[in-house]
DOROVO-363366 format. One record per residue (C-alpha): residue number from 1; z, y, x; residue in three letters. Coordinates in Angstrom, 3 decimals, padded with zeros to 6 digits. Layout:
<pts>
+-----+----------+----------+----------+------+
| pos |       up |    north |     east | code |
+-----+----------+----------+----------+------+
| NUM |        Z |        Y |        X |  ala |
...
+-----+----------+----------+----------+------+
</pts>
This chain:
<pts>
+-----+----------+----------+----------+------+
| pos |       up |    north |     east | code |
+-----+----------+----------+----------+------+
|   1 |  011.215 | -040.495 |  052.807 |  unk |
|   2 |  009.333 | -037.996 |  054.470 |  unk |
|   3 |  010.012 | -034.046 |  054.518 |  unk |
|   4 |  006.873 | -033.359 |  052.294 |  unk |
|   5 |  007.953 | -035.837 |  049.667 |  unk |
|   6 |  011.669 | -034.388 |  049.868 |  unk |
|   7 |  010.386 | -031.027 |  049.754 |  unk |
|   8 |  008.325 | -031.565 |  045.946 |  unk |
|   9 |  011.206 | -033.285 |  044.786 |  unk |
|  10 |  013.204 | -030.084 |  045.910 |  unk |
|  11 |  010.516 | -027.975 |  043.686 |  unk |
|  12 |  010.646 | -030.478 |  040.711 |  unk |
|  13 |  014.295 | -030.487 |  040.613 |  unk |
|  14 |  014.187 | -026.631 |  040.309 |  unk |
|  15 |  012.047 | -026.143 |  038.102 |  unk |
|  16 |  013.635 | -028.879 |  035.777 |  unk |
|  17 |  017.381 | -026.769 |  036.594 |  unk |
|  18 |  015.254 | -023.444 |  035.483 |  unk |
|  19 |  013.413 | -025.878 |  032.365 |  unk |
|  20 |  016.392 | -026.956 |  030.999 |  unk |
|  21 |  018.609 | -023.757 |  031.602 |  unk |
|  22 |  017.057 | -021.553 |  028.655 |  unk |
|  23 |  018.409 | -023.714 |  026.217 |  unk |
|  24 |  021.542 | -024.119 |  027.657 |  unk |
|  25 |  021.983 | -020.701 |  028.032 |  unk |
|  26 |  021.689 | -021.315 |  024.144 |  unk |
|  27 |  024.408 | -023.746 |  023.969 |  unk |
|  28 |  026.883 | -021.254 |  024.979 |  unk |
|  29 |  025.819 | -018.432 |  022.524 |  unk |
|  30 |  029.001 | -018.990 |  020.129 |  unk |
|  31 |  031.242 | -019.311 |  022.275 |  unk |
|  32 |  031.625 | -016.976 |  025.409 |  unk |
|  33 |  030.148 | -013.442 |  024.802 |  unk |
|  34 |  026.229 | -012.666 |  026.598 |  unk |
|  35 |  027.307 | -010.040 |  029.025 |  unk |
|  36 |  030.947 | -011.510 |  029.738 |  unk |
|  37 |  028.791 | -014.623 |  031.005 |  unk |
|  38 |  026.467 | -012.139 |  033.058 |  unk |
|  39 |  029.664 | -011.388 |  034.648 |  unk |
|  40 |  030.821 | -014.588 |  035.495 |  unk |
|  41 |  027.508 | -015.639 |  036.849 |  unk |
|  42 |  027.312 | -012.669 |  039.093 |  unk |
|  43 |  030.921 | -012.702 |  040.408 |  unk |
|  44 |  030.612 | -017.037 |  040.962 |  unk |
|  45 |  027.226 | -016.816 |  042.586 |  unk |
|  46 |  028.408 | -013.741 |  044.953 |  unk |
|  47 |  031.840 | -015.101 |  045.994 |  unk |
|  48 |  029.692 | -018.469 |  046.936 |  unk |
|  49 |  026.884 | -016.426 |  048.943 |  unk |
|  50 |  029.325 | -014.589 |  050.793 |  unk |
|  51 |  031.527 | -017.936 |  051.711 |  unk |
|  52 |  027.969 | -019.035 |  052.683 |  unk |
|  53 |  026.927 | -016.272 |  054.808 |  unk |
|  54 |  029.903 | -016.809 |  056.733 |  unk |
|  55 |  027.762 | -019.560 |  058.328 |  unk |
|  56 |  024.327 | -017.446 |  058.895 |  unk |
|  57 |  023.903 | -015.266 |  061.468 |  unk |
|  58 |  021.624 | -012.169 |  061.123 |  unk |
|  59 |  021.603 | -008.765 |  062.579 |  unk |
|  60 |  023.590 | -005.921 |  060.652 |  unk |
|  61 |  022.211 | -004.110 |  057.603 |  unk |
|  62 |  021.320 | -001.045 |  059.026 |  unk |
|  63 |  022.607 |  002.486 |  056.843 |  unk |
|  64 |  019.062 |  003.455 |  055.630 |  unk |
|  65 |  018.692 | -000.417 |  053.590 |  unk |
|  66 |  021.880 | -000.192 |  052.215 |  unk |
|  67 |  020.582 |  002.257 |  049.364 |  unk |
|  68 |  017.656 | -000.183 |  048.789 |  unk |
|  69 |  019.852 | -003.030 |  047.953 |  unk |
|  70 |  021.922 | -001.207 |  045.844 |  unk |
|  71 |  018.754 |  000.194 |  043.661 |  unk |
|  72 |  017.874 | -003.675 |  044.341 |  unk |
|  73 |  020.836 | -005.016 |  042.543 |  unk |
|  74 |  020.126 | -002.856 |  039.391 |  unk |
|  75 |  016.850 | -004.570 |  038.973 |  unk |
|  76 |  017.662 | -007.787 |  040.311 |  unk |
|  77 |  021.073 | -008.100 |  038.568 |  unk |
|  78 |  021.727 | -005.500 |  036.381 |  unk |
|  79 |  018.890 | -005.380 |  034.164 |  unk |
|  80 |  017.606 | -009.055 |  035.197 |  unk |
|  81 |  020.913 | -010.584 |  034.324 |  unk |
|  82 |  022.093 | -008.480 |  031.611 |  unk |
|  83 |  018.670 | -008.461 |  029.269 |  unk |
|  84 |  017.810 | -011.796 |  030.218 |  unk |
|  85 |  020.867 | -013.803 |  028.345 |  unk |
|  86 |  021.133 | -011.126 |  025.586 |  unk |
|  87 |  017.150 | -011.893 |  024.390 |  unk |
|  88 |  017.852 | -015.163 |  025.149 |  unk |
|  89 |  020.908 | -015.260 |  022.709 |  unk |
|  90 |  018.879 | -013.679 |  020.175 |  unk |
|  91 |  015.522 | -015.179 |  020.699 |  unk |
|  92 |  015.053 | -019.102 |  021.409 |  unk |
|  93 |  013.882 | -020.453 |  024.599 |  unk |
|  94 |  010.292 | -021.549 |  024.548 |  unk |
|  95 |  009.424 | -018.115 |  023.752 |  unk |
|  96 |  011.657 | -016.681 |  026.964 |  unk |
|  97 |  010.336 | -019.805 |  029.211 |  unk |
|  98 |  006.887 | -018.271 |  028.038 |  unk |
|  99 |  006.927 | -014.934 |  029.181 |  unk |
| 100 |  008.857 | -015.161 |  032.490 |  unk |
| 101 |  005.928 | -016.821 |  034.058 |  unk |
| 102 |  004.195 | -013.651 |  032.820 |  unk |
| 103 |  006.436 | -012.612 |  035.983 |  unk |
| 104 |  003.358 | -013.173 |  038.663 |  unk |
| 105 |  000.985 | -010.954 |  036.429 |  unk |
| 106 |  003.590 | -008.170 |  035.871 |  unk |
| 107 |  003.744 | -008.174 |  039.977 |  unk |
| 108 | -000.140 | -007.682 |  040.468 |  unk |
| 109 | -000.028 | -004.914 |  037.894 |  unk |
| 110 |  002.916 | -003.334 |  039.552 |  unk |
| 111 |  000.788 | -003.224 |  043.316 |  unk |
| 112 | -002.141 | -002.017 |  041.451 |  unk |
| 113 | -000.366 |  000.970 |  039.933 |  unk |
| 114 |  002.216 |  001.741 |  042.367 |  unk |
| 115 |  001.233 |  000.535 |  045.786 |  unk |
| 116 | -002.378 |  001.086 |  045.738 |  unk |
| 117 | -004.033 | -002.690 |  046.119 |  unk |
| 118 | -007.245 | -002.868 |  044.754 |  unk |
| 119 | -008.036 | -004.345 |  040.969 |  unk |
| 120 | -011.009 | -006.420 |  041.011 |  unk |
| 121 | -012.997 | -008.050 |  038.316 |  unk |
| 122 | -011.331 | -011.331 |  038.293 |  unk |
| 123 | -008.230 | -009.641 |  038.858 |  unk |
| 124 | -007.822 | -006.992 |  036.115 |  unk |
| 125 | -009.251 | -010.444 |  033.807 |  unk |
| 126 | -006.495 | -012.038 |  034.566 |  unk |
| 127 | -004.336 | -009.061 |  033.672 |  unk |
| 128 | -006.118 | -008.310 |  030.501 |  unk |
| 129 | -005.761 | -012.343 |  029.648 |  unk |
| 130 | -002.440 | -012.610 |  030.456 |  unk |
| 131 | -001.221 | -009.462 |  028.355 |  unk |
| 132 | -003.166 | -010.796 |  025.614 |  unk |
| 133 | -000.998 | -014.315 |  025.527 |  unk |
| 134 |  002.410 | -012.019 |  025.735 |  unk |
| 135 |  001.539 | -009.780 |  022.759 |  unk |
| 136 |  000.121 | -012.779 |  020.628 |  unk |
| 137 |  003.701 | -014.371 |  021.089 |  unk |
| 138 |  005.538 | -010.816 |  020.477 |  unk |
| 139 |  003.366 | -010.180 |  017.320 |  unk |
| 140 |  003.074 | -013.413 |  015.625 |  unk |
| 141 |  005.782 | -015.233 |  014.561 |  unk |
| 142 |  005.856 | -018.687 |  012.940 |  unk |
| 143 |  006.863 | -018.907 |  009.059 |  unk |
| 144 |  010.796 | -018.807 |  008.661 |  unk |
| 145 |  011.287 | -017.134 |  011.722 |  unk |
| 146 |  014.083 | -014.503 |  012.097 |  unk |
| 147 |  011.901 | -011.724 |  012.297 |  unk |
| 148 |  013.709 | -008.552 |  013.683 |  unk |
| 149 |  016.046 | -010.361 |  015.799 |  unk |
| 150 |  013.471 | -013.134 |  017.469 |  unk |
| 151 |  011.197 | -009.664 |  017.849 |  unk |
| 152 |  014.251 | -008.300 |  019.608 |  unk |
| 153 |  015.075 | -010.859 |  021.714 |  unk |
| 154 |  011.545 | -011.468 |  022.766 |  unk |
| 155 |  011.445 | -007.736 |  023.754 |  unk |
| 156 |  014.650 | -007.701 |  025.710 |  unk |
| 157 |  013.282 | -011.100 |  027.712 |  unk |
| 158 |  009.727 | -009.076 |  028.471 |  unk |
| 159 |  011.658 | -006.088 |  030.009 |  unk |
| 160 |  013.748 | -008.614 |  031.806 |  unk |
| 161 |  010.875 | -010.160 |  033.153 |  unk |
| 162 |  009.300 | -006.413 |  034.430 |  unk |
| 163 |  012.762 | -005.422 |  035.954 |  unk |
| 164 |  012.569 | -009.047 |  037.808 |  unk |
| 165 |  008.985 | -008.090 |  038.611 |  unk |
| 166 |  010.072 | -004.312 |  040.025 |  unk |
| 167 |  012.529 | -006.485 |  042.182 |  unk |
| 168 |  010.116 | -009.178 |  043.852 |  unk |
| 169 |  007.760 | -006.088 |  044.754 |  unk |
| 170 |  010.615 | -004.012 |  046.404 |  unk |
| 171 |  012.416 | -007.012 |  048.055 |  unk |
| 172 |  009.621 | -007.869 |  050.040 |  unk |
| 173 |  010.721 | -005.622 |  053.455 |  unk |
| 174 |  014.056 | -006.378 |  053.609 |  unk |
| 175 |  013.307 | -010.113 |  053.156 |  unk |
| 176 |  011.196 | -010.246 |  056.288 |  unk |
| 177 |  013.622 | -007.541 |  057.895 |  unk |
| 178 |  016.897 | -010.153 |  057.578 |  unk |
| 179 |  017.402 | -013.627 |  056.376 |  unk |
| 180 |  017.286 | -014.189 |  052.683 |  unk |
| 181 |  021.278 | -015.070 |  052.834 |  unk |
| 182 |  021.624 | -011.464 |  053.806 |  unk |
| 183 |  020.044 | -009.257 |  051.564 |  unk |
| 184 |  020.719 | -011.801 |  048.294 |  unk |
| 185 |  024.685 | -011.451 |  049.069 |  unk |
| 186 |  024.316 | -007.632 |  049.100 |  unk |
| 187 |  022.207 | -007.686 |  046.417 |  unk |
| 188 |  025.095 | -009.929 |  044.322 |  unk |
| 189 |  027.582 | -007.810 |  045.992 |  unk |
| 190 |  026.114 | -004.456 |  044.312 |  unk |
| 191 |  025.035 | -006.341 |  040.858 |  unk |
| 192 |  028.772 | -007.697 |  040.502 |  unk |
| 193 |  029.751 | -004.090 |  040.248 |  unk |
| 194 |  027.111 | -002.890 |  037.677 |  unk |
| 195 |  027.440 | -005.278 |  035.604 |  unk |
| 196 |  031.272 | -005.105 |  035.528 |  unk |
| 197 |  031.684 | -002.467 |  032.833 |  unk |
| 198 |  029.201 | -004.141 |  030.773 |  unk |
| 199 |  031.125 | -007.421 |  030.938 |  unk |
| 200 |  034.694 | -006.986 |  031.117 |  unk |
| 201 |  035.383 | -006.270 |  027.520 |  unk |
| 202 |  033.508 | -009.736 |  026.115 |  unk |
| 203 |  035.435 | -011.263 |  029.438 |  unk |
| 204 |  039.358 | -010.043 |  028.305 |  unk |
| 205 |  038.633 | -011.231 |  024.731 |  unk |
| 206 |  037.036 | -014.456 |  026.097 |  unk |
| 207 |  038.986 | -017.325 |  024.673 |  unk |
| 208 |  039.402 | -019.897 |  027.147 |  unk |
| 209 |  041.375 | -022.710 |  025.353 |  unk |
| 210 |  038.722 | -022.954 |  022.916 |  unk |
| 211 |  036.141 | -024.281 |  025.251 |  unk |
| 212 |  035.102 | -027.995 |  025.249 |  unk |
| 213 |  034.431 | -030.165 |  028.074 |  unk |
| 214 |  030.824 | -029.582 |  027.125 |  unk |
| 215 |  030.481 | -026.044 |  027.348 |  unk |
| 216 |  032.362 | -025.547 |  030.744 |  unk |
| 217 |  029.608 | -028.300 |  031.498 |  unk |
| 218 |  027.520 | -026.070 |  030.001 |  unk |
| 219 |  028.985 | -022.494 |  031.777 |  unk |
| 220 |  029.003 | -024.344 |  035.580 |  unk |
| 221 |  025.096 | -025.288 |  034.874 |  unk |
| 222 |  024.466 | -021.391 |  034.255 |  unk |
| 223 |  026.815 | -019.954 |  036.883 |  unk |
| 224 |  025.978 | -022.536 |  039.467 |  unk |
| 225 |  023.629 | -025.118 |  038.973 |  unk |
| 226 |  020.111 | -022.380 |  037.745 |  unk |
| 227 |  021.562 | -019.995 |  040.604 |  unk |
| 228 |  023.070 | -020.985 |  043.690 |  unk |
| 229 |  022.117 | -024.659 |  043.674 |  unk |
| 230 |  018.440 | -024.115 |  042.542 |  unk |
| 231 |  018.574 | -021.356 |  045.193 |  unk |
| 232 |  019.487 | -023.594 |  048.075 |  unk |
| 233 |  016.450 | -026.352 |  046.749 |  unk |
| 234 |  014.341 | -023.517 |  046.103 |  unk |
| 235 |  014.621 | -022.169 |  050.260 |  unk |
| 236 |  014.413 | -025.949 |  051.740 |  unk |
| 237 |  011.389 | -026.693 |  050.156 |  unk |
| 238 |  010.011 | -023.006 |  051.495 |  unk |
| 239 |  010.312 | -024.884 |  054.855 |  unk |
| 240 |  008.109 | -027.077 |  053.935 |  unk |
| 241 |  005.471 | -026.228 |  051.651 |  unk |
| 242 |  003.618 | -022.538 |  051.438 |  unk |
| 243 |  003.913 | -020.570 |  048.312 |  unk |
| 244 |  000.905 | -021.436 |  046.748 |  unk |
| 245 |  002.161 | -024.847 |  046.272 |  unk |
| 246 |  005.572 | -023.852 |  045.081 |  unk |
| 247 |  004.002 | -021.510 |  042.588 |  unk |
| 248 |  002.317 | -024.163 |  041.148 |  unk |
| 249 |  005.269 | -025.585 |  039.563 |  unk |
| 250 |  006.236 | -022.526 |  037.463 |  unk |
| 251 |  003.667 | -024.006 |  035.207 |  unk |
| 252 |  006.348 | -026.579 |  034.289 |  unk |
| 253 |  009.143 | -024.544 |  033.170 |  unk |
| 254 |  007.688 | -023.796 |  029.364 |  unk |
| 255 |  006.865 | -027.075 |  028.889 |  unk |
| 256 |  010.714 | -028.538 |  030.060 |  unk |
| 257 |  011.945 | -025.761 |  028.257 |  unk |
| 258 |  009.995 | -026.953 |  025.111 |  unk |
| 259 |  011.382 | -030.283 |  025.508 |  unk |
| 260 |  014.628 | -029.660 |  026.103 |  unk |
| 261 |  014.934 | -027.367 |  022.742 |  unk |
| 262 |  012.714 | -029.283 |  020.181 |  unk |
| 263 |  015.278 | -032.174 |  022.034 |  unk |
| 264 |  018.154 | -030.201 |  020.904 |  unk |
| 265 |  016.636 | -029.127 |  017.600 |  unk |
| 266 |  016.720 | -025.491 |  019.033 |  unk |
| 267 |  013.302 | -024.752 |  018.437 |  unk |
| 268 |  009.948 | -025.960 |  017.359 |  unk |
| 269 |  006.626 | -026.064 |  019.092 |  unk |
| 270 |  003.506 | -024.202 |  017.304 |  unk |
| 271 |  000.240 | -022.932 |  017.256 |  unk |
| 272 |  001.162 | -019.682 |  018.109 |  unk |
| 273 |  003.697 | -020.816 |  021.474 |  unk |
| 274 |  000.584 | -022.864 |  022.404 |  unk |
| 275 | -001.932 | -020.141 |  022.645 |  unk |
| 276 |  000.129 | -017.606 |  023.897 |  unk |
| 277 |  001.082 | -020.242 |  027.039 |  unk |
| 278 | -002.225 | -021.350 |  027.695 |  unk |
| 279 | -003.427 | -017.458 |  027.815 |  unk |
| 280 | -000.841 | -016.633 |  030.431 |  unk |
| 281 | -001.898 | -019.600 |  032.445 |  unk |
| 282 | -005.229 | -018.544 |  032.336 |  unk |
| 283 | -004.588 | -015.329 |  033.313 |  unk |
| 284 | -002.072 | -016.320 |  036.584 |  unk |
| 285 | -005.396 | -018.560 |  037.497 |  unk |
| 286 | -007.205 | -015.548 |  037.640 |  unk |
| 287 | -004.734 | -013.242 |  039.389 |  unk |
| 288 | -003.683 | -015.881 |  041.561 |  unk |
| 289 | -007.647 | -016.384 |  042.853 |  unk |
| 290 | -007.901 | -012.443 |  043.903 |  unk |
| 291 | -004.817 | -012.160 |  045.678 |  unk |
| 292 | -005.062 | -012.524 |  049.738 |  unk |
| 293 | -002.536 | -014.834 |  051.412 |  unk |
| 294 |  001.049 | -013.002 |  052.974 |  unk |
| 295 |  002.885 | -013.443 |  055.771 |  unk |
| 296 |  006.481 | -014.718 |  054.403 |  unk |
| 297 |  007.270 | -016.116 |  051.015 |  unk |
| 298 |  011.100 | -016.217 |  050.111 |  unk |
| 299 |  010.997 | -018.172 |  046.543 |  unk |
| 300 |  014.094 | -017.550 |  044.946 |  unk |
| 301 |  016.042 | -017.596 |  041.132 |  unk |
| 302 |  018.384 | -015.326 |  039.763 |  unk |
| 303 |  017.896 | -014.974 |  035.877 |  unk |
| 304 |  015.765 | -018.244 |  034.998 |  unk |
| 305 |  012.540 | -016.949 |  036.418 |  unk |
| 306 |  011.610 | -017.554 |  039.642 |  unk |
| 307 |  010.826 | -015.354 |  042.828 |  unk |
| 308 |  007.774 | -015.184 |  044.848 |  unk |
| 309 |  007.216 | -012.859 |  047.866 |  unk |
+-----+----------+----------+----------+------+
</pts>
């Protein structure tokens, strides 16, 4: 088997890890609290990328970065991590699979505003289009949903995804300053902390012997399978294949995600998911068409949304 080939099955087993992790993620909801399992997740995942940096070498972070990774793990971690399983408890996952691929839209609009890159036609379309598809999903619900709390949830997963957003867009100088290994161990590092207070109440009350096989199956797919493994397959396929390829496959995750819940009776497809999904496709088409190629993409995942730079 040939690199190439290796390299899309790299890509197709992460996006089936991020697919399948939303409703997972849902799996655990009654039985480990949201932000005691944001802690977990952080601590595992930095504990392993600091064992695994033992084994990169890169130059030192110089004094001057060291303030940008911490603001860096607030975005990336913090608010990522933290908003991310809370909506996700209290929302359902085709909805959250839905609007983190908003995540490439929410990036143009960010340069547009904030770092001064010019808003074509075609591109401010695609903005327009793909803003459209979110607030169709955010505004109409199907009949028997859980209003306030689905609302909620949905809300919490759309900040998440503009916080993940903020991060891709400030992460892109230190990625091409050090290795990826580097800065994402820092970045852990820093989020560990933040997230600690938040955390270590639902963590002391957490009730251990009540877990089943299943749901330890369940918490080691979260803490290490959507983040450091699908990290790992996400940077060898990066060797291989540019970024317009690998971006391609974020078009999977909401429909794996739809399988896996209507599979676990989670959640129901509908008119409304439908429209809302094929509007933010349309719209990354569009966006995707204006923007101009970069030097280095670094495709990474943190929350359950993926990372392009």
């Amino acid at each position: 088997m040939n690199k190439i080939v290796k390299a899309h099955l790299a890509l197709l087993a992460v996006n089936l890890i991020y697919g399948a992790n939303y409703s997972i993620v849902k799996k655990l909801e009654h039985s480990i609290d949201p932000f005691a399992l944001v802690l977990i997740r952080a601590v595992v995942t930095m504990i392993l990328l600091w064992i695994t940096g033992l084994f990169v070498r890169d130059k030192t972070i110089e004094k001057k970065d060291f303030r940008k990774l911490m603001l860096l793990g607030v975005f990336a971690i913090a608010l990522n991590q933290l908003l991310f399983i809370k909506g996700l408890y209290m929302g359902n996952a085709i909805n959250a699979a839905i609007i983190m691929i908003l995540s490439p839209i929410v990036v143009i609009l960010i340069e547009i505003l904030f770092l001064k890159e010019k808003a074509p036609l075609i591109r401010i379309a695609g903005i327009a289009t793909g803003t459209l598809g979110a607030a169709i999903l955010l505004v109409f619900k199907p009949p028997g949903a859980t209003g306030n709390n689905l609302l909620l949830g949905d809300i919490l997963i759309l900040i998440n995804c503009i916080s993940w957003s903020i991060y891709m867009v400030m992460v892109k100088p230190l990625m091409i300053k050090y290795k990826t290994a580097t800065v994402v161990k820092w970045i852990f590092l820093f989020g560990s902390i933040y997230v600690l207070p938040f955390g270590w109440s639902g963590f002391s009350a957490f009730n251990i012997s009540a877990m089943t096989g299943g749901q330890w199956a369940c918490m080691a797919y979260v803490v290490i399978g959507s983040t450091y493994i699908a990290y790992f397959l996400n940077t060898y396929a990066l060797t291989e294949l540019s970024a317009s390829v690998a971006a391609t496959y974020i078009y999977l995750q909401p429909v794996i995600a739809a399988l896996f819940a209507i599979s676990l009776k989670q959640d129901s497809l509908d008119m409304v998911k439908v429209i809302s999904a094929l509007l933010i496709i349309i719209g990354i088409y569009l966006v995707s068409r204006s923007r101009r190629p970069v030097e280095k993409v670094v495709t990474t995942e943190i929350s359950g949304g993926s990372e392009e730079e």
